[in-house]
C-alpha positions, 0 to 999 in steps of 0.5 A: 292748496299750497297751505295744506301741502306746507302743513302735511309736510310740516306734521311729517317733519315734527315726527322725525326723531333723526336730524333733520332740517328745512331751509330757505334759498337764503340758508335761513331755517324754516323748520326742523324735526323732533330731534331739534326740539330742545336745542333749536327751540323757537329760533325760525327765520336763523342762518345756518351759521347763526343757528349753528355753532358751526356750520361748512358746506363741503359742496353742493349736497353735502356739508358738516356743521356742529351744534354745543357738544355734538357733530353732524354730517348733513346731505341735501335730499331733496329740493321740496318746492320753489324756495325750500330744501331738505337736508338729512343729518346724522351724528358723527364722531370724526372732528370737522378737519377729519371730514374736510380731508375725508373729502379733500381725499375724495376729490383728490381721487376723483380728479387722479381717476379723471387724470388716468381715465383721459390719458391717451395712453394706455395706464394699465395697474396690477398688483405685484403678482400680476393682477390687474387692478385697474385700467382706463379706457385708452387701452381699449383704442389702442387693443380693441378690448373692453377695458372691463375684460382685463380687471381681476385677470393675472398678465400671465392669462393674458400672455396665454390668450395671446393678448400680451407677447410678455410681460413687463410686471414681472420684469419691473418686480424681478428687476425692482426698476422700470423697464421698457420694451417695444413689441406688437400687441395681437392687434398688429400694433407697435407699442412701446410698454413701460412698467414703473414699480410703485413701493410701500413703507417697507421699500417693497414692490405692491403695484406696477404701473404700465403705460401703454403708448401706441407707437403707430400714430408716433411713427406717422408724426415722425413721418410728417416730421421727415417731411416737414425737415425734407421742405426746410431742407429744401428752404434751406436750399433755396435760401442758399441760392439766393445767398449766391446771387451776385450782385454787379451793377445793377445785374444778378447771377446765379450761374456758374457761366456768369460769375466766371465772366465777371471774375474775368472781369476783375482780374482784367480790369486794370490791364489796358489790353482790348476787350472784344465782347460777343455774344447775342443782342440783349445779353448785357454786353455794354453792363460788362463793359461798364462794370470793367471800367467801374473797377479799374484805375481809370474809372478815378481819371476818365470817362467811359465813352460809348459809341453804337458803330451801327446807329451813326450813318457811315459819313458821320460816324468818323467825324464822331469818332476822331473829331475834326478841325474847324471848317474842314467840311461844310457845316463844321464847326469853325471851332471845331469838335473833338470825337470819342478817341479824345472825350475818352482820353484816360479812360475807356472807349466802348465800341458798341456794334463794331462789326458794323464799322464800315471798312474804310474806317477799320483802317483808321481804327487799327491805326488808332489801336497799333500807334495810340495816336488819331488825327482829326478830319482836316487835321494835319498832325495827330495827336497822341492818345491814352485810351482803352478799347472795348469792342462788343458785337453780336455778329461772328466776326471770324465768319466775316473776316472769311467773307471779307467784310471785317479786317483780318488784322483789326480783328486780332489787334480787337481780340487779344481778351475775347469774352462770350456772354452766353444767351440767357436759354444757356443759362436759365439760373439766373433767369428768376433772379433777373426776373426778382431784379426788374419787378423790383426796379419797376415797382420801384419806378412806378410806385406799385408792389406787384408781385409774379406767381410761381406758374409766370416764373416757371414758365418764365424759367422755360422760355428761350428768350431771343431777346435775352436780358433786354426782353425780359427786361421789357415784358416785366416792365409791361406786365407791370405798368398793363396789368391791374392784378397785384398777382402778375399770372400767365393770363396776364402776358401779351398775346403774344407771349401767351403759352399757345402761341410761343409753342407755334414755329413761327413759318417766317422764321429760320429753322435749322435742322439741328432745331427741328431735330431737337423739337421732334425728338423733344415731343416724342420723349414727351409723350413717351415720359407720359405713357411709360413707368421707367426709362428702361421700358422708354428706351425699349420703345424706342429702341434705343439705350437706357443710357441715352434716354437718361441723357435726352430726358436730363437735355430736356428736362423732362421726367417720367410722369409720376402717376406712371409709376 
């Protein structure tokens, strides 16, 4: 069966008198028509290069070949079975290089249509009265009109049909230059519209080119721009901040309060006046204490002595202080024992907790202040001193003294240089960076790489923190050591510090009326921040002036809820 369509094809080939060709999958001819005949002969089983004086395939289907004096143009018609093609020829006059540029010019236009047609802009062509030539598919996205509707039309019809506002061909063609303009399209559409003149030989205008840009979608990336800028602004901010985290010994500021105390600090540092150091406990009033002594001349001649006036028993607490002589009371020492005044000689004595200094030895001490001089217990001469006193407390001395539990006089000999360390709930800058400050010395010390999520530091940020720097000291220690999460989160927290339960009043503890005042007045801005849209309909409600209801919200760092608005 194969046999007799092979042959029926074959006589039908043999009686073509045009050229014509069968070849193989291998380019080797198979057979040919008449036209053939005379120059091909016998030679089957030929390339087509072999065959062929010349021989090109320009692409898949089409090629160009010369055989003695005569050139051809072949085209692939058809794939007649498994193995065999048939091409179609047909003389030409045009040299190889001719049609290699023909169809190089070919492509060439083909690829600069694909180019127009996929541009996101709109390309839009007339000739230079206004007629439209061409246009690609964009200007239907960005018009909503099918690109056809416009071919052949003059700008001026489409001016009248109110498709166009105006026209920038005639603009480009009066002007002989590009020109822009930005106007809205029927579709209420920002565009911007360029013409770019396109001249011939003779430098006239023949075409003017339009590019069409649809400005909406511009407009939304300068949006997302804004935005963008607007966070690294904000970045750039933070960044800002951390770059005015100060560093002294080992603690970090951010506040204003802080780096005011510790510029104090260096100014005092070389003068021997006493230092009286308050503020409540855990504020870090012993690193104050130290940092003054790390930048005066006497951190290179003495040492810095600490004594806590409220962890040594009454009876001993002299003893440690002034020092005694051998044998001056049982179990002495027969050598006997210098006290802090004299280990601190040239250096500083800090006395820690100095409003629990019995008042038997407040005498001693303001003797030790006004003479410069002690004398051992037991002792019979005493002994000059050069030693600088910082004092440190958490209790209100002035209140003492009224109460008669702290010497009026030591109490002015101690406060010449008072110095108040603020809780950390007045000074909650500087709280995250505290926080950033001990993770670090914790993962430090116990080999780990924890790290704290934003809702933990905001919420961190919000506590008052009684204990102050000591108890956020201790709660990162813990959460760090505890917690097997890398992330340290809120649920992580002890119990007790979980939020439902800080939010408690605890029923054991003192509460001023100031304090049940300011929680009260703090829940009813709350709600009332949650429920209305500005701070004028907030003030109405609670009959009160806009004025103040900006300073409460501002006091308690409340907002009116954004959803509200």
């Amino acid at each position: 069966m194969n046999q007799v369509k092979q042959d029926s094809q074959v006589n039908l080939l043999k009686g073509w008198t045009f050229p014509a060709l069968v070849v193989d999958s291998a380019n080797r001819i198979k057979d040919w028509s008449n036209y053939f005949n005379q120059s091909i002969g016998q030679n089957l089983n030929k390339t087509l290069t072999e065959q062929f004086d010349e021989w090109q395939f320009l692409d898949k289907s089409l090629a160009a070949a010369r055989l003695y004096d005569k050139r051809y143009l072949f085209l692939l018609m058809k794939q007649m079975d498994a193995d065999n093609f048939l091409y179609i020829g047909k003389e030409t006059q045009f040299s190889d290089d001719s049609l290699i540029d023909a169809h190089e010019t070919d492509k060439l236009n083909r690829a600069l249509d694909a180019i127009i047609e996929n541009s996101y802009d709109g390309i839009y062509i007339t000739d230079q009265y206004g007629i439209t030539l061409y246009t690609n598919s964009a200007i239907e996205r960005i018009t909503g009109i099918p690109k056809e509707y416009y071919i052949g039309k003059s700008v001026d019809q489409l001016i009248k049909r109110g498709i166009l506002n105006a026209s920038v061909t005639h603009k480009v063609v009066k002007l002989g230059r590009t020109v822009s303009v930005v106007q809205d399209n029927f579709a209420g559409k920002e565009t911007l519209i360029t013409g770019s003149p396109v001249f011939n030989a003779a430098g006239e205008i023949e075409q003017v080119v339009t590019n069409i840009r649809d400005l909406s979608d511009l407009n939304e990336l300068m949006h997302e721009l804004t935005k963008v800028n607007e966070l690294n602004n904000h970045y750039k901010q933070e960044i800002e901040k951390l770059r005015k985290i100060t560093s002294q010994d080992g603690v970090v500021f951010v506040s204003d309060k802080m780096k005011m105390i510790y510029e104090i600090a260096e100014r005092i540092s070389d003068i021997d006046a006493t230092v009286l150091i308050l503020g409540e406990t855990g504020v870090g009033k012993d690193v104050l204490a130290r940092n003054i002594y790390n930048r005066s001349i006497r951190s290179k001649k003495g040492d810095f002595i600490k004594i806590n006036c409220g962890a040594i028993p009454a009876d001993l607490l002299e003893s440690e202080l002034f020092g005694y002589e051998g044998g001056a009371f049982t179990g002495a020492n027969q050598k006997g024992k210098p006290g802090m005044f004299e280990l601190a000689e040239c250096g500083i004595l800090f006395l820690d907790e100095v409003g629990e200094l019995p008042l038997q030895l407040q005498v001693k001490l303001l003797r030790a202040l006004q003479e410069r001089e002690i004398q051992r217990i037991g002792g019979t001469k005493p002994k000059k001193i050069d030693v600088r006193i910082i004092a440190a407390t958490n209790r209100n001395l002035s209140e003492m003294v009224k109460s008669g539990d702290f010497r009026e006089d030591l109490f002015y000999r101690l406060n010449v240089i008072p110095i108040t360390i603020p809780p950390l709930r007045e000074r909650r800058e500087d709280i995250l960076a505290l926080t950033d400050l001990f993770l670090t010395k914790a993962n430090e010390q116990y080999k780990f790489s924890k790290e704290i999520d934003s809702k933990l530091k905001e919420y961190f940020y919000q506590l008052d923190w009684p204990g102050n720097v000591r108890e956020l000291i201790n709660i990162v220690e813990r959460l760090v050591v505890l917690t097997e999460n890398q992330l340290l989160s809120i649920n992580d927290l002890p119990e007790e510090y979980q939020p439902e339960n800080r939010n408690q009043p605890n029923r054991n503890s003192s509460l001023t009326l100031k304090k049940a005042v300011e929680r009260a007045e703090k829940e009813i801005l709350t709600k009332a921040a949650q429920t209305y849209q500005t701070t004028y309909e907030i003030a109405e409600a609670l009959d009160s002036s806009q004025a103040t209801i900006v300073r409460k919200l501002k006091k308690y760092r409340l907002k009116v809820s954004e959803k509200n608005r």
